[in-house]
VEXBA-790707 format. One record per residue (C-alpha): residue in one letter; x, y, z. Coordinates in steps of 0.001 Angstrom, whole numbers, padded with zeros to 6 digits, always signed. Last residue first. Layout:
BEGIN
aXYZ/...
% end
This chain:
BEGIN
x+130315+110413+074445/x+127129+109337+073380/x+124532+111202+075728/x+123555+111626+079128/x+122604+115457+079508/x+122075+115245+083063/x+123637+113188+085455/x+122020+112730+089293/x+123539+110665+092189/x+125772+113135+093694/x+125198+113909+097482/x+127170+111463+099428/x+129312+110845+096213/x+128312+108611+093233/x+131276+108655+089947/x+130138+108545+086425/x+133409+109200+083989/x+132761+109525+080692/x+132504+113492+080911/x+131797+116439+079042/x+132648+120162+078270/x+130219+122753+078614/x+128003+123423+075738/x+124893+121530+076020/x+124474+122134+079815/x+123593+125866+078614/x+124522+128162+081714/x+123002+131653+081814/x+125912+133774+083275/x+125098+135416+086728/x+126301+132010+088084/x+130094+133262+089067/x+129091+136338+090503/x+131593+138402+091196/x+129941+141048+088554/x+126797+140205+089539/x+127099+141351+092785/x+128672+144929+092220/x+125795+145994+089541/x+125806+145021+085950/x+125954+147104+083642/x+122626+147157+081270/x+123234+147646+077820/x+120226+145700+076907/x+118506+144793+080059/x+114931+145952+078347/x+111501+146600+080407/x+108729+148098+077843/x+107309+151358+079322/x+107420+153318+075938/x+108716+150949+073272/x+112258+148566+073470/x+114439+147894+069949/x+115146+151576+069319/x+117318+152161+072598/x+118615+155207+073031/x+115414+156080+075321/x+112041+154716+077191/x+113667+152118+079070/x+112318+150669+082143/x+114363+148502+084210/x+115124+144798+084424/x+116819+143388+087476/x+118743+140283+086347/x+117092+137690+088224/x+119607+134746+089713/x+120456+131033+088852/x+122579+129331+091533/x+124915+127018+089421/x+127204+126221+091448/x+130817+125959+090212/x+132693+122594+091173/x+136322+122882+091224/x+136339+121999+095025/x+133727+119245+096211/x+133880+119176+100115/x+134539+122735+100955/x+133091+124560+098092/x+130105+122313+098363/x+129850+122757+102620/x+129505+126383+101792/x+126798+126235+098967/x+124910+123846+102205/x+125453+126611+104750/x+124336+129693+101813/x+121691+127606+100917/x+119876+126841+104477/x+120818+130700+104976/x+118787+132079+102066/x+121137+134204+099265/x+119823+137524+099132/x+122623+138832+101392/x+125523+138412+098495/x+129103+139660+100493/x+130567+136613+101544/x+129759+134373+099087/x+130532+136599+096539/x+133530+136989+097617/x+134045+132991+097789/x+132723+132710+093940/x+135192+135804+092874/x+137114+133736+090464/x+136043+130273+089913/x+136361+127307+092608/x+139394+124827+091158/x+139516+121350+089174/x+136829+122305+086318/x+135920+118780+084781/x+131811+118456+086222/x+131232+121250+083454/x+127761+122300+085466/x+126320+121299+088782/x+122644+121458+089072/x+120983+122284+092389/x+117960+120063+093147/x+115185+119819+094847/x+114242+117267+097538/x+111002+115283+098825/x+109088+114147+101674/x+107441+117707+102810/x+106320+115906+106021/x+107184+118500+107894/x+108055+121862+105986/x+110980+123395+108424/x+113883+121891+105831/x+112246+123441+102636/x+114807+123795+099807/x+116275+120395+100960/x+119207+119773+099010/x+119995+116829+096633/x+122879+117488+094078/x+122535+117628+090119/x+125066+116485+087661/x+126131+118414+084514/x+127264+117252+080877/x+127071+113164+080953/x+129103+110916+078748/x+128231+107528+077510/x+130187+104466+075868/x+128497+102893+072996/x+127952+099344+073452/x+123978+099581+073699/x+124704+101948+075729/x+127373+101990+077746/x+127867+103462+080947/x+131922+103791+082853/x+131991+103690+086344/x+134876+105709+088259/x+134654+105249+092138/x+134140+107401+094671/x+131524+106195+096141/x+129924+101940+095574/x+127874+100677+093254/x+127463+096539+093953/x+124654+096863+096900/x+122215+097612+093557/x+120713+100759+092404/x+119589+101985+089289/x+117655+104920+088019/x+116983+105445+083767/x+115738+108723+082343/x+115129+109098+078331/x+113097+106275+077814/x+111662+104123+074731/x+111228+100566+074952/x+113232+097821+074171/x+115065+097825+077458/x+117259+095518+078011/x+119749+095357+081566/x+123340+095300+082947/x+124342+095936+086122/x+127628+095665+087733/x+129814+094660+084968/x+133566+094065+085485/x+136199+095728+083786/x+138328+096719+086988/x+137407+100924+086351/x+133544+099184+086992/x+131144+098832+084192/x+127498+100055+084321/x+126080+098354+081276/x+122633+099101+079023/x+121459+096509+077040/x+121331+095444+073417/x+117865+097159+072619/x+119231+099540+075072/x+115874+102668+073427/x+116675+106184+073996/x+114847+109668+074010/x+117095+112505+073839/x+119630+113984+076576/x+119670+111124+078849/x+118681+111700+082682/x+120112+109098+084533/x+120346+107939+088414/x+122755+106428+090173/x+122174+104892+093172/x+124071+103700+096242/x+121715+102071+099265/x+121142+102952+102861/x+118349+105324+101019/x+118371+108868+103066/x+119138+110687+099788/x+115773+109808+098462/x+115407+108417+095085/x+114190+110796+092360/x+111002+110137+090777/x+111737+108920+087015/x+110371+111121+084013/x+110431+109633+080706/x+110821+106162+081856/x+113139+103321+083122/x+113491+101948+086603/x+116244+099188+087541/x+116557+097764+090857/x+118543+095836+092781/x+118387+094638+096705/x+119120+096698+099242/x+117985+100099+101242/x+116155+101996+098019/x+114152+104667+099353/x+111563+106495+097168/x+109928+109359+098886/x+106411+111452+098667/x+104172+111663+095979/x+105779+108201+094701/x+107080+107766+090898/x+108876+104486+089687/x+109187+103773+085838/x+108287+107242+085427/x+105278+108652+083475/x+105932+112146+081256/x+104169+110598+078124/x+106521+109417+075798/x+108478+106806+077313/x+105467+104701+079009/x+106915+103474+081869/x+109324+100412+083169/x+110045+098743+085697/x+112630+096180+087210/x+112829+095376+090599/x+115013+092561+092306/x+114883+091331+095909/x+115955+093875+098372/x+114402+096657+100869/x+112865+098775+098083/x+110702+101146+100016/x+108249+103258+097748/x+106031+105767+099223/x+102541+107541+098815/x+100504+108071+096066/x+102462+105155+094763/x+103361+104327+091441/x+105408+101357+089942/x+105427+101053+086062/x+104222+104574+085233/x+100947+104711+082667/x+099815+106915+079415/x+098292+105717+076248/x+098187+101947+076805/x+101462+099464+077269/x+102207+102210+080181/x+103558+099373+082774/x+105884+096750+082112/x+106730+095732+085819/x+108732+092583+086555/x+109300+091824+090183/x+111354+089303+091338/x+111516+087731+094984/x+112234+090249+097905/x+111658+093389+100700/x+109575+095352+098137/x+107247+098130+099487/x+104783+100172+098171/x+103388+102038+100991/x+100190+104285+100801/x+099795+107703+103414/x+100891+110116+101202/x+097284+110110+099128/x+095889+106699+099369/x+096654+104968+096276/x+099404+102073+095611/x+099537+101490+091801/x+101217+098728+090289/x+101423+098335+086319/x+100404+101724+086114/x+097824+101799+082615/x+097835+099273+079760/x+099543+096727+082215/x+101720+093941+081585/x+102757+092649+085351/x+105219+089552+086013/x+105957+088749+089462/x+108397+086089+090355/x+107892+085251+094451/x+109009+086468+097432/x+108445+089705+099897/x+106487+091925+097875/x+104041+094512+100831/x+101100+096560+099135/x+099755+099149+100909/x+096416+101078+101143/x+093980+100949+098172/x+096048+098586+096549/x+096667+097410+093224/x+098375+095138+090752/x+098139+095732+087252/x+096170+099097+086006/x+093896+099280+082832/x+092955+096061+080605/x+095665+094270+082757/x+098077+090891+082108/x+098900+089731+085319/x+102135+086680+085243/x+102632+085104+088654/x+105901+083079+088804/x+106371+080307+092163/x+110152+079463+092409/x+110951+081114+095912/x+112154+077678+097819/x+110071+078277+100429/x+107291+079886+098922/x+107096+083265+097491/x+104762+085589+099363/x+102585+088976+098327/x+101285+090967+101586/x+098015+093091+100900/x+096340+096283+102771/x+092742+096815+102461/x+090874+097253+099264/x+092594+095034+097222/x+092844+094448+093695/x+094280+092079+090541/x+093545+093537+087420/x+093284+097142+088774/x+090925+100382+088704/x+088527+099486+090921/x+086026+102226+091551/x+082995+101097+093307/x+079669+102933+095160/x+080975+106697+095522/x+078895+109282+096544/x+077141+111126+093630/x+074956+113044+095564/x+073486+109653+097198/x+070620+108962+095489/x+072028+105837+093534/x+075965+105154+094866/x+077782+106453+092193/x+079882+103798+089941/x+083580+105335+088912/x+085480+102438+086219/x+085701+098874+087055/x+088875+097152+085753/x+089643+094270+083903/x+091678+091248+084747/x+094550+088439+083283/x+095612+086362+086001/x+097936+083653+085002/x+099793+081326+087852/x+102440+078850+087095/x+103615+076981+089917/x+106896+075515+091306/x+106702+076974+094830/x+103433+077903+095457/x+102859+082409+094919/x+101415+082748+098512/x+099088+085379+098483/x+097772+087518+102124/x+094905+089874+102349/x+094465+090062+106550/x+097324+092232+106675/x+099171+091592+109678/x+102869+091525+108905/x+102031+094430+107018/x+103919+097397+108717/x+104246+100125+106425/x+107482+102178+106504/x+107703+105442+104095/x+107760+107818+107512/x+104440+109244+107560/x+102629+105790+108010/x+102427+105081+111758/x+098992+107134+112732/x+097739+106303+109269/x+096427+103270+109491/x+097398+099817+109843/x+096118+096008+109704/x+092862+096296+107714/x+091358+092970+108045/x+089389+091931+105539/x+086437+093081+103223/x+086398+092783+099261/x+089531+091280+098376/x+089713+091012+094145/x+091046+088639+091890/x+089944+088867+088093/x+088802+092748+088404/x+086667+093522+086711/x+084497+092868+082896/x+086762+090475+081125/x+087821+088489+083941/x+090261+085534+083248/x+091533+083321+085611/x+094393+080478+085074/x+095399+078912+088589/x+098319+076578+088768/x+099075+076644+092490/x+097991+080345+093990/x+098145+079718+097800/x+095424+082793+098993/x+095749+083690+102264/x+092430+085171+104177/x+092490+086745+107756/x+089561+088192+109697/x+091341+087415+112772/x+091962+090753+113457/x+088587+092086+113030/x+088373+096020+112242/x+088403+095445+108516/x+085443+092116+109135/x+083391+094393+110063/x+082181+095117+106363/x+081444+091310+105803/x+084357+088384+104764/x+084277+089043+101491/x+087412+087800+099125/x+086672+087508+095156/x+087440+085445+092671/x+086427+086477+089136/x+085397+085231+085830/x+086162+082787+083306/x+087990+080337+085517/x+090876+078004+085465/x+092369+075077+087459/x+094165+075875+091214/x+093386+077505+094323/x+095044+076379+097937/x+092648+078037+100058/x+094020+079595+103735/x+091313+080901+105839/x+088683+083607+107421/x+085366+083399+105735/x+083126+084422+102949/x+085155+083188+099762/x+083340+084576+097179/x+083538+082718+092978/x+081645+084863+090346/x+081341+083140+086831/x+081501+085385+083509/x+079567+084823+080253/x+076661+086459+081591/x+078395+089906+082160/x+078917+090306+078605/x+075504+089642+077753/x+074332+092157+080844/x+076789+094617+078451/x+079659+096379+079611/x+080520+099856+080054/x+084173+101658+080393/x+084643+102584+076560/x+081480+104241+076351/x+082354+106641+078965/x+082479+106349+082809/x+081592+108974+085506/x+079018+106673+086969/x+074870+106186+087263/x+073433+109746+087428/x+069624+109296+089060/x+067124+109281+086937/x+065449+106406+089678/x+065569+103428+086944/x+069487+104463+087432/x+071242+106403+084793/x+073601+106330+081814/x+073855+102752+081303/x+075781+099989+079901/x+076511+098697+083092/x+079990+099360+085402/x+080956+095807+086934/x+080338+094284+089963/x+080085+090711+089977/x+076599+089141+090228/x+075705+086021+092358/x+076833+082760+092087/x+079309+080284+093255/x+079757+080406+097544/x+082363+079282+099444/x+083137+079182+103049/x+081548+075668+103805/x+079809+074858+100161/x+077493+077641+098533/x+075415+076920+095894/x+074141+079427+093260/x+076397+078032+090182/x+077304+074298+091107/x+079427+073499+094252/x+081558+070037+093161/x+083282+068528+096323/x+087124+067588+096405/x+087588+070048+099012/x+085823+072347+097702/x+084947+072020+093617/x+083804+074665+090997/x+082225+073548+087929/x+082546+073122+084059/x+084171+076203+084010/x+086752+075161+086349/x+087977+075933+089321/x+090038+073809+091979/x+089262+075356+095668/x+091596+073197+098414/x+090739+074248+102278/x+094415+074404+103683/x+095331+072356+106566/x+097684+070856+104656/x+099263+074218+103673/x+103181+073594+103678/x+104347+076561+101927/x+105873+078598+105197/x+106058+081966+104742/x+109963+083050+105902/x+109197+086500+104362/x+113072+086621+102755/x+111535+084084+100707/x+114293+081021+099869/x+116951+082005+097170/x+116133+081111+093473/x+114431+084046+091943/x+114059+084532+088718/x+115120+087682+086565/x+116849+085487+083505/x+120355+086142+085045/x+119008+084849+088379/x+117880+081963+086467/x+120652+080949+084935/x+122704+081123+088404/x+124586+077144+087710/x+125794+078908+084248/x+127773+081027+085853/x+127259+084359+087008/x+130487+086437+088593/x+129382+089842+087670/x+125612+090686+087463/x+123277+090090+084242/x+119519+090765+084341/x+117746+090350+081041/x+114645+092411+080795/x+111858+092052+078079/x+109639+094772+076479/x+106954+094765+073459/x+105740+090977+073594/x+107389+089794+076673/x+104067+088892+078211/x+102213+087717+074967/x+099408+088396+073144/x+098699+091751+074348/x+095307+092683+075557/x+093772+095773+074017/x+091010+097079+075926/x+092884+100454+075660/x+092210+103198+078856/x+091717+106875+078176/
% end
């Protein structure tokens, strides 16, 4: 279900507020989520070569030339229809028209009211001045196989509005990757032929629809459009600051924020994304890369009935830069969630939800990662403190979560962090530890987890290294990694749940009928009774701790709660 409700203002339900240790006044904008560093891209923001597109309702100019509705002027043409699902069930042929419902359709009157603006050929536009209706890249269906099919868009003070689709959209351009390199969570778009330059100094407001399932007419249903974002791509997109990084973008979305139908590359720029739906979304089943490498990217995604901030169907590579996203709290959606991994490798980010992804255990980067015991809102901020009193991240959240992941080049090992929320310290009841449960699956891209209860006990319990020794159901990837724990992380006990075997019982005990299965009364064999996890564990009960500390395979606390 998607809401057409707009909200009236960016920071409306949720704001951030980014505080590290050492900020003066001279860094206010870092501490207000900005970016002031030059673009890690190195994209250059001196366009005088490029072709300069200001719109306006009144009329679209080139170059200082005024193209009226229907014209076309070098590489740009005014006119034409925009795609957008009808207000129909069928085609003049009987033929079914979509898979959208009332809520997805839009009147010709609608329609009307709205301007279409194609670039048709391979360039760099500087756009500025506003439009009611959208802007959209086609450079032909060969252009995806032709390298120098290459558009960059230098957004300078452009206000567009598209109540029907997408506001921005690239049709056809280069495609610069496939799927022969993508397996490994690294995309490669250097290339892409859909390129934005966010101008230095510039205030840029895109606020889009979203085009729900069209079938192509007499073709069993085949797919004509589906575009489910504000601000869309078909091919593979890079997103630049300029030099000096100070650009913002702000895309308010009917349904989903910023999409692509392959990857997405953020190296500069301020994003800011209100979406009723994902605020990004990256979707080609475990092939799509969502990667960050700079700039500032806001994500307030789930506004509607459902929605994660940042999800990929494939990956998510956070490289540096600063990330903050957030989900709808209610709803199961994650302020970050990928199919396959999430690597952090630098920069700082800070992902709030009901149900985060967990980060990979091959990220280059520390991260902690919590899952509170009821739902939570920081209205004043969440802290990770170090034992020496200083603060090394902070953030507001004014929206509901219960699971919160951070990272940042500041959280180290083996050290003591203390989490507030909202001023109240926080203690945790069990951790969890990454293992692969499925080492020989290729491509499997993701880890369970073995939960560590009462995090306080100093010593390995009674029996555990008999039972370690003598227990032949236990598979050999988990016996070698259970061994490494007792090794490496002594007073820990595993929790290892097992099956009590049930049998049949038909007498002396009044509670169980003919051929019911009962354990009551049951002994229990020689394995269970040295084994130390044959006892159901309740993470409520066992003692706590304030104490957060990140090892090589603990970055997971459960039960997070006031202390």
């Amino acid at each position: 279900m998607k809401s057409k409700k707009f909200l009236s203002t960016m920071l409306a339900v949720a704001i951030c507020i980014l505080a590290f240790a050492g900020c003066n006044k001279q860094q206010e904008g870092v501490m207000q989520g900005e970016s002031s560093n030059s673009s890690q891209s190195g994209t250059q923001t001196e366009y005088s070569d490029a072709k300069q597109i200001v719109l306006s309702d009144d009329g679209i100019t080139v170059d200082g030339k005024t193209v009226a509705a229907g014209e076309s002027e070098s590489s740009v043409t005014v006119g034409g229809e925009i795609i957008y699902y009808h207000d129909m069930d069928n085609y003049e042929s009987g033929n079914e028209y979509g898979d959208g419902n009332n809520s997805d359709r839009h009147t010709a009157e609608e329609a009307a009211g709205q301007t279409l603006v194609t670039i048709t050929e391979a360039g760099t536009y500087r756009i500025s001045g506003s439009l009611k209706g959208q802007l959209a890249v086609d450079l032909g269906e060969n252009a995806v196989s032709d390298p120098d099919a290459v558009v960059s868009l230098v957004l300078d003070g452009v206000d567009i509005t598209c109540d029907i689709a997408p506001a921005v959209i690239f049709y056809n351009v280069y495609e610069c990757s496939d799927s022969a390199f993508d397996t490994k969570g690294k995309a490669d778009t250097a290339g892409a032929g859909a390129n934005v330059v966010i101008a230095d100094g510039s205030e840029n407001r895109i606020s889009g629809s979203y085009v729900a399932e069209i079938y192509k007419d007499g073709n069993n249903e085949e797919c004509f459009a589906k575009f489910d974002g504000a601000f869309y791509s078909k091919q593979s997109i890079n997103i630049n600051g300029g030099d000096l990084n100070t650009g913002k973008l702000y895309i308010e979305a009917e349904n989903e924020g910023l999409c692509s139908e392959l990857h997405l590359t953020v190296n500069g720029g301020n994003i800011y994304i209100n979406a009723q739906d994902d605020g990004i979304n990256t979707n080609e089943d475990r092939i799509s890369v969502t990667t960050v490498n700079g700039g500032y990217l806001y994500v307030n995604g789930g506004l509607g009935e459902e929605g994660d901030g940042i999800d990929s169907n494939g990956y998510i590579t956070v490289n540096g830069g600063t990330v903050f996203a957030v989900a709808n709290g209610r709803t199961g959606d994650g302020g970050i969630d990928a199919d396959c991994d999430i690597t952090v490798n630098g920069g700082t980010l800070m992902a709030f939800g009901s149900r985060n992804e967990s980060i990979s255990e091959n990220s280059l980067q520390n991260c902690m990662e919590l899952s509170f015991n009821l739902t939570r809102t920081a209205d004043k901020g969440i802290a990770i403190t170090a034992p020496d009193g200083n603060t090394v991240i902070e953030a507001i959240c004014e929206r509901e979560f219960s699971y919160a992941s951070f990272s940042s080049h500041k959280l180290e090992q083996n050290t003591e962090y203390t989490v507030t929320l909202d001023g109240t310290k926080q203690s945790y009841t069990a951790m969890s530890i990454d293992f692969d449960i499925n080492p020989g699956i290729i491509g499997s891209g993701r880890s369970d987890k073995i939960v560590i209860n009462n995090p306080i006990i100093t010593e390995l319990p009674e029996g555990f290294e008999e039972w370690m020794k003598s227990d032949t159901n236990i598979p050999e990837n988990i016996r070698e990694w259970l061994e490494d724990i007792s090794r490496s992380i002594t007073g820990q006990p595993i929790e290892v749940p097992r099956p009590v075997e049930p049998r049949l019982e038909t007498q002396g005990n009044p509670g169980a009928g003919e051929g019911q299965m009962s354990t009551e009364g049951q002994q229990p064999n020689e394995n269970q009774k040295n084994n130390p996890a044959s006892e159901k564990s309740d993470t409520n009960s066992v003692a706590a701790s304030d104490k957060f500390v990140l090892t090589d395979i603990i970055t997971r606390f459960i039960g997070v709660k006031d202390a």
